[in-house]
N, C-alpha and C positions, 0 to 999 in steps of 0.2 A: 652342245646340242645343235647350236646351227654354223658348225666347221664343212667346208666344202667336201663335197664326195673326195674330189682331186688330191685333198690334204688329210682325209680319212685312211682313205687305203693305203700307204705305206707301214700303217698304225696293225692295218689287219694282214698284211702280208708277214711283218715280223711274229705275229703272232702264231701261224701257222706255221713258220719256220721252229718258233717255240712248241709245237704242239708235234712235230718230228713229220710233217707232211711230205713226202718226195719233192724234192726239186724243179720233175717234169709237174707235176702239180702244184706248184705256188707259181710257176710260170705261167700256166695254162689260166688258172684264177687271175693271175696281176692280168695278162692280155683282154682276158673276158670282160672282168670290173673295167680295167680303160677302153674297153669298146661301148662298152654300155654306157659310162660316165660322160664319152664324147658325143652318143647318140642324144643324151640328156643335154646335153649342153647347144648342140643344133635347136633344140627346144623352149631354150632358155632358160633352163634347172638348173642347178649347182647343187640343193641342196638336200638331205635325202625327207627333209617335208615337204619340199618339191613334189617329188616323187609319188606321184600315184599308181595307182593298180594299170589303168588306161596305158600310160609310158611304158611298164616291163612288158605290157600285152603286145604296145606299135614296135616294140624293139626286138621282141621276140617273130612278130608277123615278118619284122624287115631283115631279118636272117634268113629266114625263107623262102623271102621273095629275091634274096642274094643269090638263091642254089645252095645254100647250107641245106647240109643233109638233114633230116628229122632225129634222127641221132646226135647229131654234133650241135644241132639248137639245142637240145633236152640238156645236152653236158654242160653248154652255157647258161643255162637254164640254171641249174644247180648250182654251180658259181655263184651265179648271182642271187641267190636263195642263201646261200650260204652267207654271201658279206652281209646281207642285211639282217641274219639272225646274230650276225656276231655285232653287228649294231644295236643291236636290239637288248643284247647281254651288257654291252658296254655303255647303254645310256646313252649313246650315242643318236638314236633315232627312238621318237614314240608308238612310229607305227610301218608295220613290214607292208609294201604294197607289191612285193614279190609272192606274200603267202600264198594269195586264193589263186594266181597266177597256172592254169593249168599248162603240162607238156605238149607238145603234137603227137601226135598218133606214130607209133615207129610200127613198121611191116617190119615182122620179125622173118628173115627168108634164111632158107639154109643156107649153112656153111657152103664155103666153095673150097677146092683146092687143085694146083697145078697138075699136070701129067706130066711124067718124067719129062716129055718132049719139051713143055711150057718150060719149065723151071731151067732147064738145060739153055732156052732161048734166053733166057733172063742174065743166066750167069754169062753168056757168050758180050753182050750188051753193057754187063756191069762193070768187066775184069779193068776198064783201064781207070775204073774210079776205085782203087784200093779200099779205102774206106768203107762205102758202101758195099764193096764186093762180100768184105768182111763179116758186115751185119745182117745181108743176106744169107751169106754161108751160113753164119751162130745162127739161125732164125731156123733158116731148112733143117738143121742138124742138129739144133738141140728143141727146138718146138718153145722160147722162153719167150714173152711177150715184148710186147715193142717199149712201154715202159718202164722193164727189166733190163733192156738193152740199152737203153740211156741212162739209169742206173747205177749203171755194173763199173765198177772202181776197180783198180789198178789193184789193187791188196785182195781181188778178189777171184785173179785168174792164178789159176794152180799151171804144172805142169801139164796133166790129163783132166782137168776140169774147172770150172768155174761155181764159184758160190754165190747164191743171192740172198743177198739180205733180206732177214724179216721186213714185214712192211703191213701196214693196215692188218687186215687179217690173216696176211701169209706168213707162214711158219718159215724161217731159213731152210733151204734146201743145198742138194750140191747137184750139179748137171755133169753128167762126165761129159769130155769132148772126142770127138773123133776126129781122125785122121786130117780132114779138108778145111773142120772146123778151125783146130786148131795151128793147120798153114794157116791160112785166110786171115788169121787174128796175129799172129806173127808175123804178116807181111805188114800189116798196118802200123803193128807198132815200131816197127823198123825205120817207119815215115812219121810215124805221129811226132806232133811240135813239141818241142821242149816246153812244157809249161809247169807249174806245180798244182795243176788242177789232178783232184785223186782219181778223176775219170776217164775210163778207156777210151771214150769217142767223143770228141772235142770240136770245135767248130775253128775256124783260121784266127779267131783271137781269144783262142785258150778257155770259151766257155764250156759246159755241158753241153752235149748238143741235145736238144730241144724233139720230143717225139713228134710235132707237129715240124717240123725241119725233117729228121728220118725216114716221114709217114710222105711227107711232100717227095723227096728222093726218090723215093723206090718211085713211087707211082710214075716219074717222070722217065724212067729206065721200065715199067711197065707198059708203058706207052713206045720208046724205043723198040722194045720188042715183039710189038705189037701183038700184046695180050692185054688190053686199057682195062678189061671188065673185070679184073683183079686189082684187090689191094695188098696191102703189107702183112695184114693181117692174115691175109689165106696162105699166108707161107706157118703161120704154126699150123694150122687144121692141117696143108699140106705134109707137114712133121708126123702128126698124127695117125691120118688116113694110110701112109708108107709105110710109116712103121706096123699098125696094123695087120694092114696086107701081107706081109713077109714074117708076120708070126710073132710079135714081139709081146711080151705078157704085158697083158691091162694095167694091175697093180704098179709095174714097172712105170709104164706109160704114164697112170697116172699121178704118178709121185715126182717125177722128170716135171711133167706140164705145169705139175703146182693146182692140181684139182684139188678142191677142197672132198670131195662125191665119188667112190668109184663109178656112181652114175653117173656121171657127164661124162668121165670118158668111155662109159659104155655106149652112150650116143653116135659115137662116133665108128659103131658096128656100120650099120646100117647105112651109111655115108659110103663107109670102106667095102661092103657090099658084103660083106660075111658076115656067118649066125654068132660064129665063136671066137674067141683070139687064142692066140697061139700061146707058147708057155718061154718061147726064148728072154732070159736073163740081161739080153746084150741088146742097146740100141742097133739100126741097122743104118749104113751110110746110103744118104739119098746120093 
């Protein structure tokens, strides 16, 4: 009951791993809990009776006042909601002073997405990093998310398509790949390191590469290109909205995306600026 936060959390990370959590998600959680632990610890806390309601509030204000987005405190937010309910299970702590802990307020703003000219600039900026060129290309061209793309293992790329594993509440799908996709992902792995890691996109010593790593990349070659007001993520809406425009069936669309709703990707009418979508069977190449 009074074990160091420090000495807790490896206790709740293996459990998560036990519990079949994504990879890019026990990473994101271990980073969160040791930034919070280290915030406590500035404070003079160790311990999670330490831990009052006050603390998750100053540490959650001090994300904020860092330029952390309202969005990406919220997600830390839940992290740390999370290890102290698995504390809380585990008899570990008496009392949650994460619960009454409210979010920040997110401005929910629309989707964005590139214009051929954008995304063309981007590719021009990315090509001498193979890597990244790669995971831009699969992003424009299959529309799959960014921690699907850190995900996505070796035993999962086909000749003409890639499969993603189930996960939380997504059903396995299969993505067909097209023509740039699939160079792009061939060029990569013609360079990727020998390692025995089961994963396509690796970092220079053999890990997973990490979405907050991915998500940092692009934007750094966003900025190169100078289009900053974009991030990684407006390359699937961009997926989306193109294929849209050029007629590509909804149902199609949105079974490719991994919608749960034919309504979300009917959302995405009105973005693309048309009443109807079109009936073609075939992705189309951005």
């Amino acid at each position: 009951m009074n074990e160091p936060l420090i000495k807790v959390l490896p206790r709740f990370i293996e459990d998560l791993k036990q519990k079949g959590r994504s990879p890019s998600t026990i990473l994101a959680y271990r980073a969160d809990a040791e930034q919070l632990i280290s915030f406590l610890q500035q404070r003079s806390k160790v311990l999670a009776s330490q831990t009052k309601q006050e603390d998750i509030e100053a540490f959650r204000d001090s994300l904020l006042a860092q330029k952390y987005t309202p969005k990406s405190t919220s997600r830390k937010l839940n992290a740390i909601k999370t290890f102290f309910r698995w504390m809380i299970d585990e008899k570990l702590a008496e009392a949650d002073p994460s619960k009454s802990v409210t979010h920040p307020q997110i401005e929910n703003s629309a989707p964005k997405f590139l214009s051929p000219l954008e995304y063309r600039a981007l590719r021009d900026v990315v090509r001498s990093d193979i890597r990244i060129a790669a995971i831009v290309e699969l992003v424009l061209q299959t529309g799959i998310r960014i921690s699907e793309v850190a995900n996505l293992k070796n035993a999962d790329v086909e000749e003409e398509s890639i499969r993603i594993e189930p996960y939380a509440t997504q059903p396995e799908r299969e993505v067909p790949l097209s023509l740039p996709a699939k160079m792009a992902l061939n060029n990569y792995l013609t360079i990727r390191p020998q390692t025995d890691s089961p994963f396509v996109f690796i970092s220079k010593n053999g890990k997973a590469l990490a979405v907050r790593n991915i998500r940092a990349a692009v934007d750094r070659y966003m900025q190169k290109a100078e289009i900053p007001n974009y991030s990684v993520n407006d390359l699937r809406t961009t997926f989306i909205v193109e294929n849209l425009k050029r007629g590509v069936d909804l149902g199609v669309l949105s079974h490719i995306t991994g919608h749960k709703r034919l309504s979300t990707t009917e959302r995405y009418l009105a973005l693309a600026q048309i009443k109807e979508a079109g009936k073609k069977q075939k992705l189309e190449e951005l």
